[in-house]
PDB file of N, CA, C and O in Angstrom:
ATOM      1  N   UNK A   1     135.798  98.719  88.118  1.00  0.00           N
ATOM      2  CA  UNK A   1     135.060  97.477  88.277  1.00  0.00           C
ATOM      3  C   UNK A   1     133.850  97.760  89.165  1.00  0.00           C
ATOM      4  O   UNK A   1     133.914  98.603  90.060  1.00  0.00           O
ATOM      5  N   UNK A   2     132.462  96.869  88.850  1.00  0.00           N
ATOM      6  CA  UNK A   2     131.539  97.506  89.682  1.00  0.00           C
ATOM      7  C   UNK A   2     131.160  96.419  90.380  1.00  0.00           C
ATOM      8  O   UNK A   2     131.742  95.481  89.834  1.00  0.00           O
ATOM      9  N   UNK A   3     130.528  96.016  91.262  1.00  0.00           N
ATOM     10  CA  UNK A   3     130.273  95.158  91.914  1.00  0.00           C
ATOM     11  C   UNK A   3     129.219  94.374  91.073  1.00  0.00           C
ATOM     12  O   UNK A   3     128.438  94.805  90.225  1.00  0.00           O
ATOM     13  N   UNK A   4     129.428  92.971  91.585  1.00  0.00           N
ATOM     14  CA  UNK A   4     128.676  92.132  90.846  1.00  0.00           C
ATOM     15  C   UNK A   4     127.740  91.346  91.816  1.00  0.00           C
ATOM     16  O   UNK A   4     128.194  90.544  92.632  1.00  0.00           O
ATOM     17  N   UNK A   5     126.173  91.666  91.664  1.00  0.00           N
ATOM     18  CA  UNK A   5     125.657  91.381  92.617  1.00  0.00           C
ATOM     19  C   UNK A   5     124.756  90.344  92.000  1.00  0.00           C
ATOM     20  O   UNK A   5     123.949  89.843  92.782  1.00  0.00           O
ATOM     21  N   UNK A   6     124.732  89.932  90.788  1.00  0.00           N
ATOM     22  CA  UNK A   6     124.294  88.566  90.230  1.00  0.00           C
ATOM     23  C   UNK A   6     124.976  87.324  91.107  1.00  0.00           C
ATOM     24  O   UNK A   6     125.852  87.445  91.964  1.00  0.00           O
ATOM     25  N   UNK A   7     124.463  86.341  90.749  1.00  0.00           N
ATOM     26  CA  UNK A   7     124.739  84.908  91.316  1.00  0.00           C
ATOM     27  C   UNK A   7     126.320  84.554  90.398  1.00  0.00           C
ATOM     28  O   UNK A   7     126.734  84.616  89.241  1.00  0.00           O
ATOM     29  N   UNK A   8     126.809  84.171  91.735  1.00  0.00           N
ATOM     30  CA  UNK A   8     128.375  84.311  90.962  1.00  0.00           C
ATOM     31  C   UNK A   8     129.380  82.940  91.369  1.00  0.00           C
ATOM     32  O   UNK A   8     130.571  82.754  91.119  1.00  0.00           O
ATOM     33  N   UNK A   9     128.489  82.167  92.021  1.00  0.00           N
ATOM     34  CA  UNK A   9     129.370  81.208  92.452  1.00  0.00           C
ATOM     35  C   UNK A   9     129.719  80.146  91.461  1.00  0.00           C
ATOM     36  O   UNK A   9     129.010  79.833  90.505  1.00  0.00           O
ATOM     37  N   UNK A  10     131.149  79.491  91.845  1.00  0.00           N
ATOM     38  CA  UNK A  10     131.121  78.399  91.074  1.00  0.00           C
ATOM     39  C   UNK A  10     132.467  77.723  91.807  1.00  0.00           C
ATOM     40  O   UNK A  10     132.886  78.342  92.786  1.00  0.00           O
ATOM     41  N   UNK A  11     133.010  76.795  91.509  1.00  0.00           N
ATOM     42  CA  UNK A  11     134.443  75.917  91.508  1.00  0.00           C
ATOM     43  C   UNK A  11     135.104  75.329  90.402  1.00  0.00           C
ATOM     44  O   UNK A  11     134.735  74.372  89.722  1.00  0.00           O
ATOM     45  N   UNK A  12     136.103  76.004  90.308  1.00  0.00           N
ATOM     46  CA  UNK A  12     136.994  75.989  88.849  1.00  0.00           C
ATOM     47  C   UNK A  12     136.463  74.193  88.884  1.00  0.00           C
ATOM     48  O   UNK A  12     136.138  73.493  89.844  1.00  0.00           O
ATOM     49  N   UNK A  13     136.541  73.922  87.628  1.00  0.00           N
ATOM     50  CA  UNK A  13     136.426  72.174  87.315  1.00  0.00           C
ATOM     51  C   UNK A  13     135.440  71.834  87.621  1.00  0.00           C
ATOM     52  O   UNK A  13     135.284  70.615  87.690  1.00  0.00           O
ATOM     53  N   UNK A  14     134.480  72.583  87.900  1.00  0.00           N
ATOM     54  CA  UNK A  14     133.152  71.375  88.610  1.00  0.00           C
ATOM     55  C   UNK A  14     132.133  72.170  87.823  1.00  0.00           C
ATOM     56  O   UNK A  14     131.882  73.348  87.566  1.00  0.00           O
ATOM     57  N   UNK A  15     131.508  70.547  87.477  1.00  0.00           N
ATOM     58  CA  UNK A  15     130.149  71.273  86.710  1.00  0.00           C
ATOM     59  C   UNK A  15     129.215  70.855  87.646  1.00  0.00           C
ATOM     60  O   UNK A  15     129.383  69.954  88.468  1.00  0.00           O
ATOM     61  N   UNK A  16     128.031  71.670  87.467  1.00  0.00           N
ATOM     62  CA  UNK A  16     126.649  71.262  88.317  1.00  0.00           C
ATOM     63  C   UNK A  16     125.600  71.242  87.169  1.00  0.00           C
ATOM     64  O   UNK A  16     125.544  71.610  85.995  1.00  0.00           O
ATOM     65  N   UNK A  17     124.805  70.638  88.069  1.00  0.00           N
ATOM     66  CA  UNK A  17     123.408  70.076  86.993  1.00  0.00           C
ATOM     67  C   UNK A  17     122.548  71.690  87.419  1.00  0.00           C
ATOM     68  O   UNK A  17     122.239  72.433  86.488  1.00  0.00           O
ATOM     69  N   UNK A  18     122.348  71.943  88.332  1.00  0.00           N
ATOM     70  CA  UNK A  18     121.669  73.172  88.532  1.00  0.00           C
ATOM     71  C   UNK A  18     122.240  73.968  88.874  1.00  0.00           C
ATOM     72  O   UNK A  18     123.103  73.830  89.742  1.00  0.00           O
ATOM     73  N   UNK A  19     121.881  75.367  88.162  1.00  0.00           N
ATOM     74  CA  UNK A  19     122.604  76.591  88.655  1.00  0.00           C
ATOM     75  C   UNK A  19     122.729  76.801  89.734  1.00  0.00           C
ATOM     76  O   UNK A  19     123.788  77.271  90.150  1.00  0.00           O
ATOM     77  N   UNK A  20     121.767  76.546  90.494  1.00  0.00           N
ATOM     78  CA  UNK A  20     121.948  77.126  92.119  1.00  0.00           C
ATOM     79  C   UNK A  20     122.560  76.543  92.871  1.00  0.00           C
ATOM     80  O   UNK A  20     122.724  77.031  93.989  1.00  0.00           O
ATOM     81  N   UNK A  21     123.191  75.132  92.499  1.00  0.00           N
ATOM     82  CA  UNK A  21     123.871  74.443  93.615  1.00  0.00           C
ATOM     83  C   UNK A  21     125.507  75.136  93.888  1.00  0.00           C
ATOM     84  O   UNK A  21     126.298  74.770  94.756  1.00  0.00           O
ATOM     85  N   UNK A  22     125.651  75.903  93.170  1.00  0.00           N
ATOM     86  CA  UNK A  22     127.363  76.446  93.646  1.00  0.00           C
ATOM     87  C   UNK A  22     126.836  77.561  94.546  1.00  0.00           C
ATOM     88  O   UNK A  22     127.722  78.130  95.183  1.00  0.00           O
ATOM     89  N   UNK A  23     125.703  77.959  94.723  1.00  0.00           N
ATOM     90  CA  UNK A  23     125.062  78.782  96.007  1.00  0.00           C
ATOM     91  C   UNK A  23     124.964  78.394  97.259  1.00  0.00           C
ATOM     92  O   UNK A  23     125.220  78.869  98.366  1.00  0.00           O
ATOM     93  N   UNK A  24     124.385  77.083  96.679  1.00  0.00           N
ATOM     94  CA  UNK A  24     124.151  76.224  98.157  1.00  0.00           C
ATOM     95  C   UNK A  24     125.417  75.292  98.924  1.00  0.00           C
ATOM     96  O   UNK A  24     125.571  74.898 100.080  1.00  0.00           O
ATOM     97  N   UNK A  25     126.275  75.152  97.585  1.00  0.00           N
ATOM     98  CA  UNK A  25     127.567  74.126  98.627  1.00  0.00           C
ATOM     99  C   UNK A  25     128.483  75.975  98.960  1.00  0.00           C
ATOM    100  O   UNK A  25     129.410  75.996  99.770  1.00  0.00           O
ATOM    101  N   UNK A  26     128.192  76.878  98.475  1.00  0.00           N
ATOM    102  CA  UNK A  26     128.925  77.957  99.790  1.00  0.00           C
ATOM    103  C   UNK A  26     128.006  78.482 101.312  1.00  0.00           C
ATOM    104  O   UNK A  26     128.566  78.946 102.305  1.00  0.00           O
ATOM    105  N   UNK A  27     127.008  78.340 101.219  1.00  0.00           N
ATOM    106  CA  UNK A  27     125.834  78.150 101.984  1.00  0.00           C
ATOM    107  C   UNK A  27     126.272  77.302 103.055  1.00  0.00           C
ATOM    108  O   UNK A  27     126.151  77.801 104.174  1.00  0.00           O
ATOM    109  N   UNK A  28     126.882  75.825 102.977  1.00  0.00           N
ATOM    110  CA  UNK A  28     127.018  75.074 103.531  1.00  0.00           C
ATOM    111  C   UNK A  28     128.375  74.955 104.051  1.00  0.00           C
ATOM    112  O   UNK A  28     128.516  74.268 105.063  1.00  0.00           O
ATOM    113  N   UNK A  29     129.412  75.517 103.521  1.00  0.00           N
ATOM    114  CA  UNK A  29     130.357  76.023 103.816  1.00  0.00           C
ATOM    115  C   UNK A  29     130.187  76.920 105.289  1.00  0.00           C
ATOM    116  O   UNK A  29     130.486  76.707 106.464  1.00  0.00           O
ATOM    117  N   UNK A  30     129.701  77.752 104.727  1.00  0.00           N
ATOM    118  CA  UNK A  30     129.276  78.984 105.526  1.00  0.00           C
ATOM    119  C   UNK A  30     128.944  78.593 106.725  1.00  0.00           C
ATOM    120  O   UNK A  30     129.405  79.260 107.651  1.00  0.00           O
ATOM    121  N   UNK A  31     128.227  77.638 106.992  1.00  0.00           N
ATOM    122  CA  UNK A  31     127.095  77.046 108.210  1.00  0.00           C
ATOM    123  C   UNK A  31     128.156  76.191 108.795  1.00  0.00           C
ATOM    124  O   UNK A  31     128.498  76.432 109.952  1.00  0.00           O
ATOM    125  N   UNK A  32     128.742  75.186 108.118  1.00  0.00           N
ATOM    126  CA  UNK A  32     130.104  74.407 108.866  1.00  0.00           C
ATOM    127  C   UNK A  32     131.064  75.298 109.836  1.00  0.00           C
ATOM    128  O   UNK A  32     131.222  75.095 111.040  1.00  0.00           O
ATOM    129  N   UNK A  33     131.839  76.614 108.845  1.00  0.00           N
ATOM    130  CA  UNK A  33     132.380  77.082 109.239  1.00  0.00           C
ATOM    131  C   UNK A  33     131.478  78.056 110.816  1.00  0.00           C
ATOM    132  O   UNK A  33     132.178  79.026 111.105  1.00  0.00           O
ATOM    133  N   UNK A  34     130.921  78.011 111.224  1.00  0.00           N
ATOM    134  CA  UNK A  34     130.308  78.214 112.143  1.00  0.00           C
ATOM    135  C   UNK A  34     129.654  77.203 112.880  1.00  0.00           C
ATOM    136  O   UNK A  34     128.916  77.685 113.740  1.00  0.00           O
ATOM    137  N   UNK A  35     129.666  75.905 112.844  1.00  0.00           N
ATOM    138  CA  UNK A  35     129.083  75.248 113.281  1.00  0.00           C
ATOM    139  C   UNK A  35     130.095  74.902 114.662  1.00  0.00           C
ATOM    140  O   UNK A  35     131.295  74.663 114.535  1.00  0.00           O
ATOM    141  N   UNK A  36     129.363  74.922 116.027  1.00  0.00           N
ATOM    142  CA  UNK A  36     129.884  74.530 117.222  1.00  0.00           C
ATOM    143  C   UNK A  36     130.720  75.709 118.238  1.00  0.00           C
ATOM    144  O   UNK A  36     131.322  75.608 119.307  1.00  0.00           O
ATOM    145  N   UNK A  37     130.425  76.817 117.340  1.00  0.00           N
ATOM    146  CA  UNK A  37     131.051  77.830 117.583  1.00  0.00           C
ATOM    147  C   UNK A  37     129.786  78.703 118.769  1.00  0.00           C
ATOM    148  O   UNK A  37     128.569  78.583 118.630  1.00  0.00           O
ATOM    149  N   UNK A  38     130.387  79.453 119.760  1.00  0.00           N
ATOM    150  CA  UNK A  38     129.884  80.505 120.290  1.00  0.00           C
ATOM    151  C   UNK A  38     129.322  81.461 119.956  1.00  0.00           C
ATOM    152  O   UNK A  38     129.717  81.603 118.799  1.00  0.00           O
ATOM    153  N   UNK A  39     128.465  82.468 120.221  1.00  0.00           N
ATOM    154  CA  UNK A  39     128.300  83.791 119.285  1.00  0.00           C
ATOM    155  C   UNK A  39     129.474  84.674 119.134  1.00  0.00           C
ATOM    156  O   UNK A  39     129.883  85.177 118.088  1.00  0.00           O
ATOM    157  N   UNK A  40     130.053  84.816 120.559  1.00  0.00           N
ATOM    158  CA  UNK A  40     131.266  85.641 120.337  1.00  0.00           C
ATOM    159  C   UNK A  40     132.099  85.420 118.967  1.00  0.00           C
ATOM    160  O   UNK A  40     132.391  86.232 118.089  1.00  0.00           O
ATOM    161  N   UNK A  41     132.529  83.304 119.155  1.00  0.00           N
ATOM    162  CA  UNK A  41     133.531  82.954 117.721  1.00  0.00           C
ATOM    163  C   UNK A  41     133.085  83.285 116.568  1.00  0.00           C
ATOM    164  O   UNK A  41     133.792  83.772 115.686  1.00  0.00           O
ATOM    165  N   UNK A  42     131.919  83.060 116.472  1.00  0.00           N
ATOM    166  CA  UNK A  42     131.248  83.371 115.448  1.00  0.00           C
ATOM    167  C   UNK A  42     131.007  84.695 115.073  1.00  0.00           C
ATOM    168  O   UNK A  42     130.327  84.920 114.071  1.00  0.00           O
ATOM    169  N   UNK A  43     131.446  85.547 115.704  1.00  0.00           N
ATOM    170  CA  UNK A  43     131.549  87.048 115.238  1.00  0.00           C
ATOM    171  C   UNK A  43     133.000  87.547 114.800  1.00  0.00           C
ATOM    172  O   UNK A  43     133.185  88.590 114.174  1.00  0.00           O
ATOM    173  N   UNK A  44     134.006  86.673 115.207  1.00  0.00           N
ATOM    174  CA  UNK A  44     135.050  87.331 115.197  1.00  0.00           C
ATOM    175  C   UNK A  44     135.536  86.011 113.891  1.00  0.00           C
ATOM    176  O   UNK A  44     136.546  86.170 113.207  1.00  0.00           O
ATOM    177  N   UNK A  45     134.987  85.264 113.801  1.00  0.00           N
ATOM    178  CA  UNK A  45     135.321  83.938 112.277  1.00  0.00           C
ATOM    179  C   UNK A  45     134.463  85.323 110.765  1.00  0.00           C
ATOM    180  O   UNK A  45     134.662  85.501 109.563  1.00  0.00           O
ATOM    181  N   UNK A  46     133.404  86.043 111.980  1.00  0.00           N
ATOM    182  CA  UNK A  46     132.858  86.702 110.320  1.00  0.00           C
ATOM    183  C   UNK A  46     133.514  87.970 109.985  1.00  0.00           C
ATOM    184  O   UNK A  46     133.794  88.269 108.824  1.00  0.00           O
ATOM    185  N   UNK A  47     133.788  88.801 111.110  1.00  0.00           N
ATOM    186  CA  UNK A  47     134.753  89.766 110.738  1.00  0.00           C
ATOM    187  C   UNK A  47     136.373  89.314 110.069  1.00  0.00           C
ATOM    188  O   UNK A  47     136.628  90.039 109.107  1.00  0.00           O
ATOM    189  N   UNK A  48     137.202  88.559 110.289  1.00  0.00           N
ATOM    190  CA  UNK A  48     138.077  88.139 110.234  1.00  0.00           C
ATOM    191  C   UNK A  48     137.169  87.752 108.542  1.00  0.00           C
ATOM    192  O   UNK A  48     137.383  88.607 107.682  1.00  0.00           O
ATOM    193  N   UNK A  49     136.376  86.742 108.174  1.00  0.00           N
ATOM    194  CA  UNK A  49     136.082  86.144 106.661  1.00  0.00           C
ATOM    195  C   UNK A  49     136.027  87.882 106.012  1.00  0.00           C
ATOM    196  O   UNK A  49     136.447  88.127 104.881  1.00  0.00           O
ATOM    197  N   UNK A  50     135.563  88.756 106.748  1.00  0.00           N
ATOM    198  CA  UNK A  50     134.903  90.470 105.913  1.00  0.00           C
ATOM    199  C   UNK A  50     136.748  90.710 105.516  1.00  0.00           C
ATOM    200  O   UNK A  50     137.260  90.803 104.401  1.00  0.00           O
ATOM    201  N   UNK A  51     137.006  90.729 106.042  1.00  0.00           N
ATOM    202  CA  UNK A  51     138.538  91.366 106.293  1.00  0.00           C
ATOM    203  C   UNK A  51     139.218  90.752 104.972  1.00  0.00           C
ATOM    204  O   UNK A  51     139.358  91.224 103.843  1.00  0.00           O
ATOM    205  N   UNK A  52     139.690  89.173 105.698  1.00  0.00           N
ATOM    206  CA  UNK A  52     139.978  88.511 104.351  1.00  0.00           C
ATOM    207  C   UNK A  52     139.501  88.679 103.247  1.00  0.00           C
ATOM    208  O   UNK A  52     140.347  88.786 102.359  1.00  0.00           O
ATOM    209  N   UNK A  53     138.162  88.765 102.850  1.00  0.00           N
ATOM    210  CA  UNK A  53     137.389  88.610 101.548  1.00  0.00           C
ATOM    211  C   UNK A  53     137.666  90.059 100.994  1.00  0.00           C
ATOM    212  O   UNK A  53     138.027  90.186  99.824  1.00  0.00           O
ATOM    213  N   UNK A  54     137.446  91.540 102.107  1.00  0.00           N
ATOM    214  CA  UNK A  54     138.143  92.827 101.396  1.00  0.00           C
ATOM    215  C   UNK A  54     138.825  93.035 101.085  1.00  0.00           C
ATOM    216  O   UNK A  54     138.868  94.127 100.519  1.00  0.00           O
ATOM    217  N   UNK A  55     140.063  92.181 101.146  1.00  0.00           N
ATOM    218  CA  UNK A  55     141.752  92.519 101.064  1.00  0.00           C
ATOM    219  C   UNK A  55     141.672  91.906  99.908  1.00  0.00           C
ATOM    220  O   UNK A  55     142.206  92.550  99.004  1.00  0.00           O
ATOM    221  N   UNK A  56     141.067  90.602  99.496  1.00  0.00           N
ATOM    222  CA  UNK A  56     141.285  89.860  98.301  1.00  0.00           C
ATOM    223  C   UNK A  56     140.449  90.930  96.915  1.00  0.00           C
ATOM    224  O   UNK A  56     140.831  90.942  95.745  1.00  0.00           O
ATOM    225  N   UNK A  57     139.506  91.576  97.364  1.00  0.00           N
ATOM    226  CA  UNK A  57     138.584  92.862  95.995  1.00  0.00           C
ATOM    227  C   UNK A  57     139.493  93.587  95.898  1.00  0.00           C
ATOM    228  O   UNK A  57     140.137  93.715  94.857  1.00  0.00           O
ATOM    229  N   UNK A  58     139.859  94.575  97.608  1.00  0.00           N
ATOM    230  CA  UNK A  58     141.027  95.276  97.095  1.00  0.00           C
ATOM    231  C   UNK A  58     140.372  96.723  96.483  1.00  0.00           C
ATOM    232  O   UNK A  58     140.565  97.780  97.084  1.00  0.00           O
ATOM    233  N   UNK A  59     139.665  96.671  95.361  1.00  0.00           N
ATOM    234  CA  UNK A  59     138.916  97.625  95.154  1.00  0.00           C
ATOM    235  C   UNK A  59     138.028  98.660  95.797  1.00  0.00           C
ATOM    236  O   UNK A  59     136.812  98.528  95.935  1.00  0.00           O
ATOM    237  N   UNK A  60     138.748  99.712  96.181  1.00  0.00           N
ATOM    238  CA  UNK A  60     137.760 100.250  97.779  1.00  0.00           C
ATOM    239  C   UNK A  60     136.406 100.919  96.796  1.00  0.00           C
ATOM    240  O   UNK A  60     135.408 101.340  97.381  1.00  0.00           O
ATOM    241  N   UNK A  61     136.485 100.954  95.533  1.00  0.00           N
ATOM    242  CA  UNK A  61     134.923 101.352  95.452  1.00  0.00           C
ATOM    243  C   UNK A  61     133.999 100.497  94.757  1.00  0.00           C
ATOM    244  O   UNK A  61     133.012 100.803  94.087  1.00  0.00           O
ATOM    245  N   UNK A  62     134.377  99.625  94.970  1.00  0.00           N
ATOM    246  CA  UNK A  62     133.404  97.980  95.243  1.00  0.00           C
ATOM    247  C   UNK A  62     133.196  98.074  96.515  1.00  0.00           C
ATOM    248  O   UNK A  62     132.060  98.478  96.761  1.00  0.00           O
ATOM    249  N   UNK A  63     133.876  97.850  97.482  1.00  0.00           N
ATOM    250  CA  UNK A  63     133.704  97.432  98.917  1.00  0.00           C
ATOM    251  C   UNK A  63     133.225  98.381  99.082  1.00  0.00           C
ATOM    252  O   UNK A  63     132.420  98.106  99.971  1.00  0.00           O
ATOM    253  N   UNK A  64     133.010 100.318  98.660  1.00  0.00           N
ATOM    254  CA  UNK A  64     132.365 101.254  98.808  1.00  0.00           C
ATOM    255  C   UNK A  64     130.641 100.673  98.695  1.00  0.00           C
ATOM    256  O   UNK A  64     129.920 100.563  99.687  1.00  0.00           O
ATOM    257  N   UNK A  65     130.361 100.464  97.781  1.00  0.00           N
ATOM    258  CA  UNK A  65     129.615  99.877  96.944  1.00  0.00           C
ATOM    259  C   UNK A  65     128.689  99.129  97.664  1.00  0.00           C
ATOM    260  O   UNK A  65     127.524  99.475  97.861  1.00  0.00           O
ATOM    261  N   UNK A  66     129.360  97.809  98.167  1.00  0.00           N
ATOM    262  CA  UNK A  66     128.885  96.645  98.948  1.00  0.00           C
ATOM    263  C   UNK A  66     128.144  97.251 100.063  1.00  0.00           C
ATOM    264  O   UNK A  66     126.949  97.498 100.223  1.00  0.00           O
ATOM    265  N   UNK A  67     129.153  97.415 100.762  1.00  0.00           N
ATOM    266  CA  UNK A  67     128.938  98.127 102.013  1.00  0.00           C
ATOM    267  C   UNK A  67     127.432  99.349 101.897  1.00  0.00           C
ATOM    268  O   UNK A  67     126.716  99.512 102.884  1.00  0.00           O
ATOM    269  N   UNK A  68     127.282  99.762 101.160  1.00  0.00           N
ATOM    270  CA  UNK A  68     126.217 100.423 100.904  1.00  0.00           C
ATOM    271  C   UNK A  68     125.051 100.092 100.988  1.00  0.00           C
ATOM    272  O   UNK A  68     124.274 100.617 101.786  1.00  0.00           O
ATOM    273  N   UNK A  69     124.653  98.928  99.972  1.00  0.00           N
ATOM    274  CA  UNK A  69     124.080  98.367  99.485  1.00  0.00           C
ATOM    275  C   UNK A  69     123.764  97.277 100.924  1.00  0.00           C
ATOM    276  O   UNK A  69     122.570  97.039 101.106  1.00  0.00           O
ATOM    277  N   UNK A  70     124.506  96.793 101.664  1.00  0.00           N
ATOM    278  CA  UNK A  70     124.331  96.064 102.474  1.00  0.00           C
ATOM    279  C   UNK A  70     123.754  96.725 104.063  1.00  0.00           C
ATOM    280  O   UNK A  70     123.299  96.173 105.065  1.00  0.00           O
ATOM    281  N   UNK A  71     123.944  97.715 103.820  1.00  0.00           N
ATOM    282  CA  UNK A  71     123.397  98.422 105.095  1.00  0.00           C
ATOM    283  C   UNK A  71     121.856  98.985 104.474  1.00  0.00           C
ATOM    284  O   UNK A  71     120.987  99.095 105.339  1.00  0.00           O
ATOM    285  N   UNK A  72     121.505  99.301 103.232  1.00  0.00           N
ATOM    286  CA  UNK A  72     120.149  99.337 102.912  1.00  0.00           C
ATOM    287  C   UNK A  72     119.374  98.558 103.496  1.00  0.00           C
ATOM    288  O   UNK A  72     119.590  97.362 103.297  1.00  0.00           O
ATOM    289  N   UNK A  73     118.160  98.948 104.453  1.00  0.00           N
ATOM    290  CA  UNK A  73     117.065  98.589 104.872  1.00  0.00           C
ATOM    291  C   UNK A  73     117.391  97.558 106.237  1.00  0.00           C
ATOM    292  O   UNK A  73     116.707  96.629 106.667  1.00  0.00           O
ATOM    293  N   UNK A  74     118.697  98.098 106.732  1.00  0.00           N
ATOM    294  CA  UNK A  74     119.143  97.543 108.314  1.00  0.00           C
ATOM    295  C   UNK A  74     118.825  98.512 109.484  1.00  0.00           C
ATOM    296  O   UNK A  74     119.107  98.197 110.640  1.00  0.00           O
TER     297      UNK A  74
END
């Protein structure tokens, strides 16, 4: 499996009028789930989401992959 770095969001059952809005309600997710938080919490809510979200791919050469790709031009 290779990583899929197209626009990929969605919610089983829900339709949207525009493509991009299943971008933006995880966007907003994202920002809640950090909202009121410290920098510290907020570092350890995003490692802890990295963790969770790797265990769920599972695939270490996707997360090979990612990880690659995500450190380009840092």
């Amino acid at each position: 499996m290779a990583l899929n770095t197209q626009p990929n969001f969605f919610e089983p059952g829900q339709h949207y009028f525009r493509s991009f809005s299943p971008g933006d309600d995880f966007y907003e997710l994202l920002i809640d789930t950090h909202r009121d938080l410290t920098d510290e919490q907020s570092a350890q809510v995003n490692a802890r989401l990295i963790l969770l979200l790797a265990n769920h791919i599972g695939d270490i050469s996707v997360l090979r992959e990612a990880m690659k790709i995500a450190r380009e031009g840092v």
